[in-house]
C-alpha positions in Angstrom: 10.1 12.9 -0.6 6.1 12.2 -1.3 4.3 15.7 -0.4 0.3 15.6 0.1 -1.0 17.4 -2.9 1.5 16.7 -4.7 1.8 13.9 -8.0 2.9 10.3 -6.7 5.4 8.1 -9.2 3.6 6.1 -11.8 3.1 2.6 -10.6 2.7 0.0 -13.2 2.9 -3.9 -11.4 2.4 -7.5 -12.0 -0.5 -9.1 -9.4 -1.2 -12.5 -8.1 -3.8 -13.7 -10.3 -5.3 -10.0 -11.3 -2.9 -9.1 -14.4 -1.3 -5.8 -14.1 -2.2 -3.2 -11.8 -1.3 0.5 -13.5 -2.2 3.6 -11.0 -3.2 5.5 -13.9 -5.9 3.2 -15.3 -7.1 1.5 -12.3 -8.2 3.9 -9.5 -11.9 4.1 -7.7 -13.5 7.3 -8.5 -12.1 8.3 -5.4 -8.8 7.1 -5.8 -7.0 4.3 -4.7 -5.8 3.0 -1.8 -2.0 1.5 -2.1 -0.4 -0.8 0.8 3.1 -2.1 0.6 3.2 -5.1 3.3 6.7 -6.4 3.8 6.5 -9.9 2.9 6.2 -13.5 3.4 7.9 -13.9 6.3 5.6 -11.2 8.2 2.4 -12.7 10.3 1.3 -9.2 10.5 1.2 -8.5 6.9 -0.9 -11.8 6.4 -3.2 -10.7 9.0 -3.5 -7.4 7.3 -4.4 -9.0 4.2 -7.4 -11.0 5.4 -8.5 -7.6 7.0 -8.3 -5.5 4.2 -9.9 -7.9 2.0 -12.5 -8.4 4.3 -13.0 -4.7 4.0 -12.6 -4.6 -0.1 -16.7 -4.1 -0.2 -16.6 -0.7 2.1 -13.8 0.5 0.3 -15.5 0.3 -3.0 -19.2 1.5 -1.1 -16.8 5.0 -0.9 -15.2 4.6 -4.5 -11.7 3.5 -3.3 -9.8 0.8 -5.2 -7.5 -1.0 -2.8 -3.9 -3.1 -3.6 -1.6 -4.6 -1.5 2.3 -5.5 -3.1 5.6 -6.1 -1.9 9.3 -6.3 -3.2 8.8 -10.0 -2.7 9.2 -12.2 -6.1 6.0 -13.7 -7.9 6.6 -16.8 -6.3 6.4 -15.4 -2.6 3.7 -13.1 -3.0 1.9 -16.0 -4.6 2.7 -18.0 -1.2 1.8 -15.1 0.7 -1.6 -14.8 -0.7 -2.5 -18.6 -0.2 -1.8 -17.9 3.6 -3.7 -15.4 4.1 -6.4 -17.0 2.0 -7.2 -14.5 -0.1 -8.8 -13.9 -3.5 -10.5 -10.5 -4.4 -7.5 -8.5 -3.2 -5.4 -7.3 -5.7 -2.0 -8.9 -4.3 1.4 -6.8 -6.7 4.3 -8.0 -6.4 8.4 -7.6 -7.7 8.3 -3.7 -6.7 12.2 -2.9 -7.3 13.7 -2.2 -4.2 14.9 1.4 -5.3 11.4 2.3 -6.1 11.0 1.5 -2.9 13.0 3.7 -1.1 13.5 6.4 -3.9 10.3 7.1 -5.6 8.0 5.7 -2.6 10.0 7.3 0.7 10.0 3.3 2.1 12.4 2.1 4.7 14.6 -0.5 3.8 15.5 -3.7 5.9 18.0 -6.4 5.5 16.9 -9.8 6.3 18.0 -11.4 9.4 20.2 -14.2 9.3 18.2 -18.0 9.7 14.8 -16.4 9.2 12.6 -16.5 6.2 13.3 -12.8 5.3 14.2 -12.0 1.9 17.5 -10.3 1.6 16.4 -7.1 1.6 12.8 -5.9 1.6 10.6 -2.8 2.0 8.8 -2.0 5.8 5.0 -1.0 5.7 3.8 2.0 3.9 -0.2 3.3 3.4 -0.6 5.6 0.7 -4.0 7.1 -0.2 -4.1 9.1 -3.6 -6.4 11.1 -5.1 -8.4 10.4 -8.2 -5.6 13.0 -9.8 -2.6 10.6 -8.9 -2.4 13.4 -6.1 -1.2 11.8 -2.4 -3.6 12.8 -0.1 -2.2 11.2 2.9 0.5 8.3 3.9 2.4 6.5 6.4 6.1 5.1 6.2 7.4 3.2 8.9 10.5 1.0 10.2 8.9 -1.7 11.5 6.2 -4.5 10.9 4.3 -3.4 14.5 1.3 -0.6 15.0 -0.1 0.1 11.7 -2.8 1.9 11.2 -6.3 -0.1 11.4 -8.0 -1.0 8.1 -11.2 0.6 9.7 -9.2 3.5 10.5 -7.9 4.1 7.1 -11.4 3.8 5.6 -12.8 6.0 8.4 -10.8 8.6 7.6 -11.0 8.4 3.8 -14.4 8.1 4.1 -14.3 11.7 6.7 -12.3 13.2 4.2 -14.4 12.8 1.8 -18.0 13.6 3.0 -16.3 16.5 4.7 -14.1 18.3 1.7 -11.4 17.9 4.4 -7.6 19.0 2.4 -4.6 17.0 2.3 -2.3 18.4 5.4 1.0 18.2 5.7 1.6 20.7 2.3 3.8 23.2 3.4 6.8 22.8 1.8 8.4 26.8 2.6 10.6 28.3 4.8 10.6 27.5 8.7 
């Protein structure tokens, strides 16, 4: 389970069009902002991805590098990006499904029968970490339907930020 304050698992991937992304190397100044959209098939998750791109510049006005990737293959991610009509976002893609679920705390889904759903796939997950490779906040969820705004997320990065405000959601002890 990913703990605010706490070190997130490495993530090295392969983008659409942007080389390798590595967590380590390529974070803002104040950290980076990692999506995991669901896939292809998901309208929402091509909506998202115009948005955040369209929000790439105010994420960087507050030192935030941004990526979006998937369990999807090369090929659909590449498909997914001409949709949306994107090219400044950094678009990952092939994140093994058990670093999904294991080392990232996403929800699994099995595709649906006659649909373009892969097989199996990862639901939505927003994960802001700290310069330090710290999480400072996240959401997980089991469906494609009310994420959290783009201007939202920034808004609240952006509070944290000017405001010293801690990661919550630390307290691992006794209950």
């Amino acid at each position: 389970m990913l703990i605010p304050g706490n070190p997130v698992p490495g993530l090295k991937i392969e983008t659409v069009g942007h080389g390798t992304f590595d967590l380590e190397a390529d974070k803002g100044e104040n950290g980076t902002l990692v999506i995991q959209y669901r896939g292809l098939h998901c309208p929402i998750c091509i909506r998202q991805m115009k948005e955040v791109e369209a929000a790439l510049d105010d994420f960087a006005a507050i030192g935030v590098e941004v990526i979006m990737l998937s369990t999807d293959t090369a090929d659909r991610a590449a498909e997914t990006v001409e949709k949306a009509g994107t090219t400044r976002l950094r678009v990952g893609h092939s994140l093994p499904l058990a670093a999904a679920r294991e080392d990232w705390g996403l929800h699994l889904s099995q595709g649906r029968e006659g649909t373009a759903e892969a097989q199996l796939f990862a639901e939505p997950g927003h994960f802001y970490i700290a310069p330090d490779r710290t999480l400072y906040f996240a959401w997980q969820q089991t469906t494609p339907f009310a994420r959290p705004s783009t201007a939202d997320i920034h808004g609240g990065i952006k509070y944290a930020l000017d405001n010293g405000y801690p990661p919550r959601g630390t307290y691992t002890g006794a209950v």
